[in-house]
Backbone as a chain_set.jsonl record, in Angstrom:
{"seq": "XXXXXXXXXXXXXXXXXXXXXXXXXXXXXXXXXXXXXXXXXXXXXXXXXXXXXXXXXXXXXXXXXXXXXXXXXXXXXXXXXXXXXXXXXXXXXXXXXXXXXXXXXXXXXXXXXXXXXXXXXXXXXXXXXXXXXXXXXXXXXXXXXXXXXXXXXXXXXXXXXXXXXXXXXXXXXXXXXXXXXXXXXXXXXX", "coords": {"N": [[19.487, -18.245, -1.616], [20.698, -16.458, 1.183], [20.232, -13.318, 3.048], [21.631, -11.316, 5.523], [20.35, -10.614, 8.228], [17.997, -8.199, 8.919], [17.143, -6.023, 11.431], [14.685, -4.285, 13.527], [15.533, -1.974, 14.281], [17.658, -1.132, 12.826], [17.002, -0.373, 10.173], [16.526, 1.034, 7.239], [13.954, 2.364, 6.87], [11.803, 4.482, 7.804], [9.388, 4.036, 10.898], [6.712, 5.015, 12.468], [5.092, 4.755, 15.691], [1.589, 4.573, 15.538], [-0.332, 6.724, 17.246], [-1.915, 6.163, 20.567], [-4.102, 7.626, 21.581], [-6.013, 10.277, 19.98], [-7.57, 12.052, 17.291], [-10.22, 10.639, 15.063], [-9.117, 11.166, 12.514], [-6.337, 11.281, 12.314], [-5.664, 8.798, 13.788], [-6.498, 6.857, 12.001], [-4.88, 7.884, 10.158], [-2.444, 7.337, 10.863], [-2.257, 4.886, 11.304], [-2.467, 3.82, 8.552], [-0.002, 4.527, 7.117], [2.007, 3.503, 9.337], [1.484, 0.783, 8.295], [2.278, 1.02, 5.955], [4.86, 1.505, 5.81], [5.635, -0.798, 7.74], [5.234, -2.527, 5.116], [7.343, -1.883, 2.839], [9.809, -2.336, 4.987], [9.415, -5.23, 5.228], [9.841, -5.451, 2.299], [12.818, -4.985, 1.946], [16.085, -4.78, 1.341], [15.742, -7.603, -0.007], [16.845, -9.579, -2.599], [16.472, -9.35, -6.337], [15.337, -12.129, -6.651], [14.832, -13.25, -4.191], [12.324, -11.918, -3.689], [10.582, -12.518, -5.904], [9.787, -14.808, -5.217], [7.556, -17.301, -3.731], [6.252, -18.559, -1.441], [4.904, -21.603, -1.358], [1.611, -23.36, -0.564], [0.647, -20.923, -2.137], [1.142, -18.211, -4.59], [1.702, -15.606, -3.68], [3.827, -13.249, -4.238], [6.519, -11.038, -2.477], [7.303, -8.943, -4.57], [4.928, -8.953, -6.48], [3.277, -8.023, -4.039], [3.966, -5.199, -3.943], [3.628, -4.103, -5.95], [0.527, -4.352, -6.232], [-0.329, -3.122, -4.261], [0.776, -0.529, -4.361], [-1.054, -0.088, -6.815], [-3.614, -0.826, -5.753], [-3.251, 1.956, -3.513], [-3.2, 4.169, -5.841], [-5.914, 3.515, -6.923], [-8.0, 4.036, -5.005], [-7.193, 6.315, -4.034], [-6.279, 8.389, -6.136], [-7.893, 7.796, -8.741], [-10.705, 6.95, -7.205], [-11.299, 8.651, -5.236], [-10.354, 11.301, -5.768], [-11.087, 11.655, -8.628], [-9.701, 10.88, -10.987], [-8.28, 10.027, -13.888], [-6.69, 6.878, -14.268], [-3.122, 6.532, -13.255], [-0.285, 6.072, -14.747], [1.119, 3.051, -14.195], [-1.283, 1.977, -14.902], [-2.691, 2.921, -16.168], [-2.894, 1.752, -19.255], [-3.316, -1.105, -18.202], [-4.595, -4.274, -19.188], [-7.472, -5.349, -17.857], [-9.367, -6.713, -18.154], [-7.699, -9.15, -19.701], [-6.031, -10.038, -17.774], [-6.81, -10.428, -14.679], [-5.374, -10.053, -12.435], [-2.689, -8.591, -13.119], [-1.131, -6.858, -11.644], [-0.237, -8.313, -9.614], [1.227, -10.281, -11.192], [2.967, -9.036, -13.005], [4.524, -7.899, -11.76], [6.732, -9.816, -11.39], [8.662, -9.457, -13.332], [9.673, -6.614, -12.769], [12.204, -4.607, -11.667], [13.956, -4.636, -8.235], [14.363, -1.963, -7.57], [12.599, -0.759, -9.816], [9.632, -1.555, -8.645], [9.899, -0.314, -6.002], [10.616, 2.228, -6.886], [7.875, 2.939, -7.85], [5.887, 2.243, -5.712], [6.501, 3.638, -3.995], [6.078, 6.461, -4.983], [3.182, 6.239, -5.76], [2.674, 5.921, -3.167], [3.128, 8.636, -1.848], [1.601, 10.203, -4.255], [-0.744, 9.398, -2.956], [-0.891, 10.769, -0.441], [-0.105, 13.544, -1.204], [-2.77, 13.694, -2.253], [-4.852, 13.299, -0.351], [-4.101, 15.277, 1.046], [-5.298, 17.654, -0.204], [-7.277, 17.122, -0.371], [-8.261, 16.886, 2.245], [-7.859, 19.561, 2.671], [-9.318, 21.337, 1.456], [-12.68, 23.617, 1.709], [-13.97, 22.229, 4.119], [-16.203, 20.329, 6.639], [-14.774, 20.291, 9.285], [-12.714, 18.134, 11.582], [-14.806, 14.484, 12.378], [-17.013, 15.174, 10.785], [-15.362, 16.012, 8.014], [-14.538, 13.583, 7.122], [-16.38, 12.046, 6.799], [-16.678, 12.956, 3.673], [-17.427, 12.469, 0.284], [-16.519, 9.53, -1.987], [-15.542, 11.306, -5.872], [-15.661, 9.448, -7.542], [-17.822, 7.103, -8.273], [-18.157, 3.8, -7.147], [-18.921, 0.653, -7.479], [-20.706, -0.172, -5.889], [-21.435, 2.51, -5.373], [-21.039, 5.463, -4.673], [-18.37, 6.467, -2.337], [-17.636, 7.104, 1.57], [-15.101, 8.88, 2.807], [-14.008, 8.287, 5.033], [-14.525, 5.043, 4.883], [-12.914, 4.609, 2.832], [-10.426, 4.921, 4.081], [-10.528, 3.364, 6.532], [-10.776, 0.959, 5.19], [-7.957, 1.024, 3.805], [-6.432, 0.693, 5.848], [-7.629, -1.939, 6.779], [-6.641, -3.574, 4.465], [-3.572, -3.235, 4.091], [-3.029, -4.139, 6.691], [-3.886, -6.526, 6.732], [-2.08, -7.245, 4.208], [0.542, -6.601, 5.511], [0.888, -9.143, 7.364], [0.57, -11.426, 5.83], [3.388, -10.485, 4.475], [4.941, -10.513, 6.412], [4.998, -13.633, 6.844], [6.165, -14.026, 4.365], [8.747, -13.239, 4.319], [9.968, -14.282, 6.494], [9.733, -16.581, 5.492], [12.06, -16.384, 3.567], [14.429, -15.507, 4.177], [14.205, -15.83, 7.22], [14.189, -13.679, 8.903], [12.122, -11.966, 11.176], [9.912, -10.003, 12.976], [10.26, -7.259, 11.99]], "CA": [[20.453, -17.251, -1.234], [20.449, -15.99, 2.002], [20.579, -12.262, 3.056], [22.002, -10.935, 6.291], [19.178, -10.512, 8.569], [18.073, -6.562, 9.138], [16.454, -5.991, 13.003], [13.874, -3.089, 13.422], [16.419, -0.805, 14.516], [18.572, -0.74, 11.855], [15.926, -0.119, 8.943], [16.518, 2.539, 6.792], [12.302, 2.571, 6.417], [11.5, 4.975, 9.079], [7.975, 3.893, 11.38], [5.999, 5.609, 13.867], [3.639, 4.033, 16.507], [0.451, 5.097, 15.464], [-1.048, 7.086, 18.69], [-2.852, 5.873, 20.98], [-4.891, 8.817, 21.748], [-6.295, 11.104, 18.969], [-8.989, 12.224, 16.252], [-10.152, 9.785, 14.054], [-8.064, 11.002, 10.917], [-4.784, 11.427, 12.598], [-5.238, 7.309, 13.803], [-6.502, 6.203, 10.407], [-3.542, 7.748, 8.649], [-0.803, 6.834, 11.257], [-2.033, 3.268, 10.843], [-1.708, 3.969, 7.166], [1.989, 4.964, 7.535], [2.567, 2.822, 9.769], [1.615, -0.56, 7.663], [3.262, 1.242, 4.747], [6.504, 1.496, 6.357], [5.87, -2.141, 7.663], [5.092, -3.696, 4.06], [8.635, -1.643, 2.97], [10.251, -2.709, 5.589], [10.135, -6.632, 5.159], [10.69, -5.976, 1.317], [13.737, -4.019, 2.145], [17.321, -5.25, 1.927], [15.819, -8.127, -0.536], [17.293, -9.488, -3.727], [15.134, -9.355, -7.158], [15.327, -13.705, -6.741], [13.837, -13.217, -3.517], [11.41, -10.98, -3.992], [9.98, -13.024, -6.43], [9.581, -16.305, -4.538], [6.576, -17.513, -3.444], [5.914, -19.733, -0.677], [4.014, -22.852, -1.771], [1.49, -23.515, -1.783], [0.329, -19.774, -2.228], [1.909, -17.937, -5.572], [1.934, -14.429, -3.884], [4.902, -12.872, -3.867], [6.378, -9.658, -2.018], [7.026, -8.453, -5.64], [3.912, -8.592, -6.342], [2.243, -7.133, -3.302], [4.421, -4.076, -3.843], [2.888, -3.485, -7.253], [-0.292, -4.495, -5.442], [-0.497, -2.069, -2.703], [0.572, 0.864, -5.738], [-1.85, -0.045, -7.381], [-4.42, -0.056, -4.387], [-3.126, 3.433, -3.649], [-3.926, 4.659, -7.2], [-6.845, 3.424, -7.449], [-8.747, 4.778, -4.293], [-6.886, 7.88, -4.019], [-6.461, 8.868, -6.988], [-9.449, 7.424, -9.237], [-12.313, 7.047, -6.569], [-11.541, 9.755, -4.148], [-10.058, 12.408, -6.562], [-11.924, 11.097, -9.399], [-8.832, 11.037, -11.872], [-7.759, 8.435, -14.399], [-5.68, 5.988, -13.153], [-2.061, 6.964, -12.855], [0.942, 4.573, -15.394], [0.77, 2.222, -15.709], [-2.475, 1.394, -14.721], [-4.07, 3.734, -17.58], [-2.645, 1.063, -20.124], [-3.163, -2.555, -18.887], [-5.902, -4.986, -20.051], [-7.776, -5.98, -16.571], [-9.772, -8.527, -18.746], [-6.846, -10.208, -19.896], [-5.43, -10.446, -16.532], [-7.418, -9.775, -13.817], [-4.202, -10.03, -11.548], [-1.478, -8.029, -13.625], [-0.446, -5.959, -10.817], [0.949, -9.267, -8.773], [2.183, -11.213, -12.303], [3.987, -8.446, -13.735], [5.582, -7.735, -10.776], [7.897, -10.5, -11.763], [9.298, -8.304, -14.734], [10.312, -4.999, -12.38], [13.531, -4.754, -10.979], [13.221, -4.024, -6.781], [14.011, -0.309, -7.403], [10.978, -0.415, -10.2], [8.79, -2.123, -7.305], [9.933, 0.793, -4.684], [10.176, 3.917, -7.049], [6.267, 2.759, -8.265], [5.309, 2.097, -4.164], [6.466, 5.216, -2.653], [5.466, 7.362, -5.805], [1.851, 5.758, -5.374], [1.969, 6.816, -1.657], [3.344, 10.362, -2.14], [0.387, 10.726, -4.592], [-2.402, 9.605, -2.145], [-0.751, 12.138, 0.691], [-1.054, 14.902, -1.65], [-4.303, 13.781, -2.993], [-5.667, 13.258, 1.053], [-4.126, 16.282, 2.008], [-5.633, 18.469, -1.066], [-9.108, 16.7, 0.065], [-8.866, 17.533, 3.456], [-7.598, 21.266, 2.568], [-10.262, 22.212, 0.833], [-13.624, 23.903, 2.397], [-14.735, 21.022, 4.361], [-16.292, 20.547, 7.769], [-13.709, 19.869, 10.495], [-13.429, 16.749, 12.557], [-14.928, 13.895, 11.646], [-17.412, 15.768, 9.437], [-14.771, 15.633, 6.729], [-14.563, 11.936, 6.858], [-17.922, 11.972, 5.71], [-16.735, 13.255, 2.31], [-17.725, 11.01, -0.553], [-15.037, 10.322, -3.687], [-15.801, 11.614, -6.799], [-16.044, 8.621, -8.769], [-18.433, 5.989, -7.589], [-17.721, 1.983, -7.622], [-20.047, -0.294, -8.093], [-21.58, 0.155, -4.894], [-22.207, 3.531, -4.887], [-20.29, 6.948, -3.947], [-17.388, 5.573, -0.853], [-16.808, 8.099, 2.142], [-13.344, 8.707, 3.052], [-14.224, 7.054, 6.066], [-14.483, 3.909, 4.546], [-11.649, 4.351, 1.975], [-9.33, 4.883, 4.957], [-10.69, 1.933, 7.208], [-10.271, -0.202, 4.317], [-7.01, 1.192, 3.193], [-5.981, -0.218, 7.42], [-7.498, -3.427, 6.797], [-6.107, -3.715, 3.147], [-2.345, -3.057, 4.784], [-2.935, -4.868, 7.323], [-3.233, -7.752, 6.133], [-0.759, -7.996, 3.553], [1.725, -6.862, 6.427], [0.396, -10.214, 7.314], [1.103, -11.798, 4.344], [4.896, -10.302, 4.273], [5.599, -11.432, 7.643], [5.071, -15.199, 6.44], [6.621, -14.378, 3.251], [9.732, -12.764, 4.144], [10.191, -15.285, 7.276], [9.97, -17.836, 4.971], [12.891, -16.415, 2.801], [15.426, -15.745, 5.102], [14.395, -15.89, 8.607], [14.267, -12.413, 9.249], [10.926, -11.648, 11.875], [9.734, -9.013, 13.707], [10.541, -6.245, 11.505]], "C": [[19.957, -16.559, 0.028], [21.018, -14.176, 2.35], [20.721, -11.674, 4.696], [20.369, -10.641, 7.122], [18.834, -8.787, 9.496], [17.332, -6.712, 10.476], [15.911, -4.566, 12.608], [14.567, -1.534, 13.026], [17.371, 0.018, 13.545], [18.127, -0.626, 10.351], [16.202, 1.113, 8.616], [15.3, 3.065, 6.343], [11.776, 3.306, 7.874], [10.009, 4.658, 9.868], [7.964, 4.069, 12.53], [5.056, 4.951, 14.177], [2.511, 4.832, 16.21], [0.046, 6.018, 17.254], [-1.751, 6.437, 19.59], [-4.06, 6.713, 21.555], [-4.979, 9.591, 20.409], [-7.599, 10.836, 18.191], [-9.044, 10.74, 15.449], [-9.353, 9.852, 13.03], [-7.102, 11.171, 11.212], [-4.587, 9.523, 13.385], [-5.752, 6.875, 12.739], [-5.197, 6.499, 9.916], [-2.317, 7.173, 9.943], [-1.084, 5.525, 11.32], [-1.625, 2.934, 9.518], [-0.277, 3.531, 7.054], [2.52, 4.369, 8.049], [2.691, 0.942, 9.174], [1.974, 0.004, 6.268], [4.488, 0.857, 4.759], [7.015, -0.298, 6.898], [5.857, -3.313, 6.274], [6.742, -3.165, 3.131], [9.929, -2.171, 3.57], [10.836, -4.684, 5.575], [10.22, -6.673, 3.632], [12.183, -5.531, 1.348], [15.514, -4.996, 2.171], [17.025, -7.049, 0.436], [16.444, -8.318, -1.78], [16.026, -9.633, -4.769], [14.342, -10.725, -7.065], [14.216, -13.871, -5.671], [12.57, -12.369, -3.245], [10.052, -11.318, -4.929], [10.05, -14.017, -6.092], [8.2, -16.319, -3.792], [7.296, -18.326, -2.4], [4.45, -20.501, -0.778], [3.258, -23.041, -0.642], [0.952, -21.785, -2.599], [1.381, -19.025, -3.667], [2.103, -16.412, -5.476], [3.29, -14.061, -3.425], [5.383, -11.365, -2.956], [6.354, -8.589, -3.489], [5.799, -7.741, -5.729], [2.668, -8.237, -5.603], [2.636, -5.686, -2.867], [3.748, -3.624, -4.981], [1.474, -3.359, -6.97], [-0.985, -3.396, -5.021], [-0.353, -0.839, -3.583], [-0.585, 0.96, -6.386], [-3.636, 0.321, -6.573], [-4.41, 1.423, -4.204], [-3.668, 4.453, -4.63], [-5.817, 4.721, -7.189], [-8.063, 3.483, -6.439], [-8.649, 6.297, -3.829], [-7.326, 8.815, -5.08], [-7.746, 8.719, -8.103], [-10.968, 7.624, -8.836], [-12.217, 8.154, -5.726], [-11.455, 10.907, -4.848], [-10.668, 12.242, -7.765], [-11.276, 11.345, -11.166], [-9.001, 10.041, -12.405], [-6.632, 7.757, -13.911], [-4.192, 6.365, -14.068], [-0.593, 5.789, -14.125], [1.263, 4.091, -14.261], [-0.27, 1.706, -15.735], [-3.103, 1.66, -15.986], [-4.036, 2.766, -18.574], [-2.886, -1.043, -19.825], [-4.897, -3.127, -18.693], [-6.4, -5.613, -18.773], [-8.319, -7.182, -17.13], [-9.027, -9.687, -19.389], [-6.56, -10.65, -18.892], [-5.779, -9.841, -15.389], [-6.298, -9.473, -12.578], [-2.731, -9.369, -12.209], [-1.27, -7.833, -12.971], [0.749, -6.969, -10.374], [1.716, -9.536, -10.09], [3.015, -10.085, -12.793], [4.558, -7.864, -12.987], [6.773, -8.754, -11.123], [8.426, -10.152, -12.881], [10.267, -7.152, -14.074], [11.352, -6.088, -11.554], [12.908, -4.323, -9.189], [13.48, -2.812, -6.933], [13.166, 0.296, -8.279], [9.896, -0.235, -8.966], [9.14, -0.486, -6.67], [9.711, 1.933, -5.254], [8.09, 3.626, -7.182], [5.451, 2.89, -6.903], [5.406, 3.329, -3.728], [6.146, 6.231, -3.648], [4.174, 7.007, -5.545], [1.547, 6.577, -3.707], [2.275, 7.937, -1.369], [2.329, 11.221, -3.023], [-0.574, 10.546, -3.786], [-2.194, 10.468, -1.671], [-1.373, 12.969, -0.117], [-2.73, 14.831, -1.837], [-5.341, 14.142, -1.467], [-5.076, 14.536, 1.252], [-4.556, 17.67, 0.912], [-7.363, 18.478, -0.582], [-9.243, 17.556, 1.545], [-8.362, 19.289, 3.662], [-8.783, 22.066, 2.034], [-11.858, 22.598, 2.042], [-14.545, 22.837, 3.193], [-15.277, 21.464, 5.846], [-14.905, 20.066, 8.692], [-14.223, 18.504, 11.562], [-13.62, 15.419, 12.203], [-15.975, 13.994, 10.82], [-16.516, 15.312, 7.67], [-14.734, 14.819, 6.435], [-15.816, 11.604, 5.958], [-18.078, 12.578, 4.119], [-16.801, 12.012, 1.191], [-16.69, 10.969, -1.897], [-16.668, 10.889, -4.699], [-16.553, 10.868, -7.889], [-16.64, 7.449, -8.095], [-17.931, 4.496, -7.941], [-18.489, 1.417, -7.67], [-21.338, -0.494, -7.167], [-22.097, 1.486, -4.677], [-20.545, 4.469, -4.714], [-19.452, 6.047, -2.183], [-17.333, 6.795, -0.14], [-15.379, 8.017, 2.495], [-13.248, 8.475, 3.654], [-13.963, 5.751, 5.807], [-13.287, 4.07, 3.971], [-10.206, 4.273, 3.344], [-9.51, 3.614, 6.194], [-10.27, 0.532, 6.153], [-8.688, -0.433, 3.819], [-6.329, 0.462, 4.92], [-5.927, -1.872, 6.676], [-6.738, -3.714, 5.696], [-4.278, -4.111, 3.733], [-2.167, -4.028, 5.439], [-2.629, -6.491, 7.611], [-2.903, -8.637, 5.364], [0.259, -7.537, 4.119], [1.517, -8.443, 6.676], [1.272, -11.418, 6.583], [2.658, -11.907, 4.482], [5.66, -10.662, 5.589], [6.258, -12.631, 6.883], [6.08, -15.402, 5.452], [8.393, -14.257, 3.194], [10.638, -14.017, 5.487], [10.838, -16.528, 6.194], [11.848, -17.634, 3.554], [14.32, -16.533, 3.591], [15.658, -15.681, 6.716], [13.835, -14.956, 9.289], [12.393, -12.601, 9.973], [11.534, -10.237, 12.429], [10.44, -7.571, 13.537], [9.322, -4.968, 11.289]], "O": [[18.828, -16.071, -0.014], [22.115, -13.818, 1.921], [19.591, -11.588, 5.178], [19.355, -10.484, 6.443], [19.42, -8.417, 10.514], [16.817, -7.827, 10.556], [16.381, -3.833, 11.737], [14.403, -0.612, 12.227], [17.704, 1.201, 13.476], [18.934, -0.796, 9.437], [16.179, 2.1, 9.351], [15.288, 4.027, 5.575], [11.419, 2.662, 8.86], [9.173, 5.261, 9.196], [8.68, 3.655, 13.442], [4.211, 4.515, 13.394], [2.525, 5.942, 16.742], [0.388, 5.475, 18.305], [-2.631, 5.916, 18.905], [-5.007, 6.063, 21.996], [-3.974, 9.542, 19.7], [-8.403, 9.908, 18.289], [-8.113, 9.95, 15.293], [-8.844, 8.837, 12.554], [-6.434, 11.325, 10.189], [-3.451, 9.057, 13.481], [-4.92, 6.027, 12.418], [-4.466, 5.674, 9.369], [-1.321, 6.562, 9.555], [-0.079, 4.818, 11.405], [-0.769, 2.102, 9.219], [0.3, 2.45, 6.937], [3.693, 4.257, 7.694], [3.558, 0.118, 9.467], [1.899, -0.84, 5.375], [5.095, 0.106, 3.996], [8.069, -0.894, 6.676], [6.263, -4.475, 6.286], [7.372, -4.142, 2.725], [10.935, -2.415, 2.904], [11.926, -5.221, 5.774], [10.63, -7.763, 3.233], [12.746, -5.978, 0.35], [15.848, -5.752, 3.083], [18.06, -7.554, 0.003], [16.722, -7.245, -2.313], [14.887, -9.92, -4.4], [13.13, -10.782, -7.268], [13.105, -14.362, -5.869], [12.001, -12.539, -2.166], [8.945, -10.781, -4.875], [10.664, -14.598, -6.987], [7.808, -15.274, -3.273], [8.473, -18.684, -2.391], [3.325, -20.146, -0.425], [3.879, -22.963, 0.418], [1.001, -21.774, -3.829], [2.533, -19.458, -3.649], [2.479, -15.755, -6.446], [3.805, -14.495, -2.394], [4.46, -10.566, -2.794], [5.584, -7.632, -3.558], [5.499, -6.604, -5.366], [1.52, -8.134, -6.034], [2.116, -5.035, -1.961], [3.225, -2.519, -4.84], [0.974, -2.313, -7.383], [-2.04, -2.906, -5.424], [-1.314, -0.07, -3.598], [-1.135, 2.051, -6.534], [-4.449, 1.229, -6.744], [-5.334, 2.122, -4.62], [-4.418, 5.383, -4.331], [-6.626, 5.629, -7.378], [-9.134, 3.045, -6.859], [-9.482, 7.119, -3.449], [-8.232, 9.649, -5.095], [-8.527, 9.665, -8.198], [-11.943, 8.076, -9.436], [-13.308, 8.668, -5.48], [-12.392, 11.69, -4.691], [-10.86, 13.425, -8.045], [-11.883, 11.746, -12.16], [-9.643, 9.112, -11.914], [-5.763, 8.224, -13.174], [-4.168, 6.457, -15.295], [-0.309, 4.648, -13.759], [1.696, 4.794, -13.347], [-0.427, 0.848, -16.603], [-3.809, 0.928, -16.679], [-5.156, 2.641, -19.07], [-2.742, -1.952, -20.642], [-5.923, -2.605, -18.258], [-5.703, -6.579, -18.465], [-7.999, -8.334, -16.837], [-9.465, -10.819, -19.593], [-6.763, -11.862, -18.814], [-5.2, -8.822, -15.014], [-6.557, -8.548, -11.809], [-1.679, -9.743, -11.69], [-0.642, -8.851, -12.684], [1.965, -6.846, -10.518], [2.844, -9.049, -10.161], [4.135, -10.537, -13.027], [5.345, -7.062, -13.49], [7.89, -8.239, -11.075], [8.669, -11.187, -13.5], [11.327, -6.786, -14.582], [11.425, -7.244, -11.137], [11.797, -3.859, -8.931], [12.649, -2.182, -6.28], [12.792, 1.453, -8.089], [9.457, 0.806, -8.478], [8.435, 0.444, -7.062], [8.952, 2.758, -4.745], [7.273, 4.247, -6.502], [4.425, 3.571, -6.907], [4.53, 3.989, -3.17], [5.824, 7.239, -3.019], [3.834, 7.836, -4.701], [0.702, 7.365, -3.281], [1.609, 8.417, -0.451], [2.106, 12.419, -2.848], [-1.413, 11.445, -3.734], [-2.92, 11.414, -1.978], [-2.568, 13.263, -0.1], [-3.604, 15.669, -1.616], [-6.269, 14.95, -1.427], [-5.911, 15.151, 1.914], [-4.092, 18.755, 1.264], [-8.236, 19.341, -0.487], [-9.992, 18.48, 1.862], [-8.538, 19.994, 4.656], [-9.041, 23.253, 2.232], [-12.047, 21.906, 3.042], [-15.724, 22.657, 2.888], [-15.003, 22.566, 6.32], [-14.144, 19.251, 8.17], [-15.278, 18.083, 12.037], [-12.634, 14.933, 11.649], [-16.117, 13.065, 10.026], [-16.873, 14.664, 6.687], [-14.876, 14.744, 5.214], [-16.037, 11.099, 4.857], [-19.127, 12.678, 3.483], [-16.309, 10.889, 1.301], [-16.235, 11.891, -2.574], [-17.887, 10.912, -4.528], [-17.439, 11.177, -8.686], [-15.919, 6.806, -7.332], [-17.361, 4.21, -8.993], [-19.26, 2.112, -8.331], [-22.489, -0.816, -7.46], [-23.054, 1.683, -3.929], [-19.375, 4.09, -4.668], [-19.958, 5.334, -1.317], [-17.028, 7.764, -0.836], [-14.685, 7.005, 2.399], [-12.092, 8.055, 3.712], [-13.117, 5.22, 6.526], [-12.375, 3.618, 4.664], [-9.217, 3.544, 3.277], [-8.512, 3.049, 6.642], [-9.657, -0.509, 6.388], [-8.188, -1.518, 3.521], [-5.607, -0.516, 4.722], [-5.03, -2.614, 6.275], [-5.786, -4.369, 6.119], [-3.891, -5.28, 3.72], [-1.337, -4.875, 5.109], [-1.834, -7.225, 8.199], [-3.033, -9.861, 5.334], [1.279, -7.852, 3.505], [2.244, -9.066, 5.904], [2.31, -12.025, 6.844], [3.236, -12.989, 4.583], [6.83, -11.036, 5.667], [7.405, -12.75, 6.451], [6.782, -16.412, 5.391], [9.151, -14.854, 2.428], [11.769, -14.461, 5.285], [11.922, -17.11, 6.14], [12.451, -18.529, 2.963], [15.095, -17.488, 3.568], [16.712, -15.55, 7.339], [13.051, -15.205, 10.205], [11.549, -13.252, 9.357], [12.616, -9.65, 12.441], [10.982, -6.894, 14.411], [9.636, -3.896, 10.772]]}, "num_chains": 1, "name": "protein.A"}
């Protein structure tokens, strides 16, 4: 099934050019924001059919790199940086059964599950990043140098890292949704 093909312009997913000038934490997060709005963007306008299609030989879907990327969100924002329990539906599933639930049971949600779960996920990091960087910190990139709460296996993360990673992470599964969404109906350079 093919779906009309959407152009940049006419996206109802609003995205800003990151800066090219500025502090370190005002171009970390507008790259953020800006490969948010791009992994939105090519699921956008899809049906549930396509959404859940793979392109062979690969079995990821956009589905499931919307549940993905929520789940990502959760679970450096909220967990390792804020040093909460993880957020529903995470708190409930069995990682040792399925080390990949997030993608597979993406083929279960409807696309306005997928999107309320995505942009609720990234409306909790904001607050959570902008509660972090409200509080008594140094200014600059001092604050960057704050460490989460809850360590990973390596150790205590600064929010330096969590936000370079949270780039590359984005990055490339924009990547990813290029190829994927190309391959469904054509549609580029969204």
């Amino acid at each position: 099934m093919s779906t009309p093909q959407p152009d940049a312009e006419s996206s109802a997913v609003p995205r800003t050019e990151p800066p090219i000038v500025g502090d370190e934490l005002t171009i970390l997060r507008s790259f953020i924001d800006f490969y948010r709005a791009t992994i939105r963007r090519q699921c956008e306008g899809l049906t549930v059919e396509q959404l859940r299609t793979p392109h062979p030989p690969s079995t990821m879907t956009l589905a499931g790199m919307l549940k993905h990327l929520a789940y990502v969100e959760d679970i450096w924002f909220n967990v390792r940086l804020a040093g909460n329990e993880p957020a529903p539906p995470w708190d409930t599933v069995d990682w040792a059964a399925d080390s990949d639930w997030d993608w597979h049971s993406a083929l279960d949600d409807t696309p306005e599950q997928l999107t309320a779960l995505f942009d609720d996920a990234v409306a909790a990091s904001e607050r959570i990043l902008d509660e972090v960087l409200g509080e008594d910190q140094p200014t600059g990139a001092g604050v960057l140098d704050r460490t989460t709460v809850r360590p990973g296996r390596d150790g205590h993360i600064s929010l330096r890292w969590i936000l370079v990673h949270m780039v590359e992470e984005y990055s490339r599964h924009a990547g990813h949704a290029d190829l994927l969404r190309e391959a469904l109906d054509g549609a580029t350079d969204l």
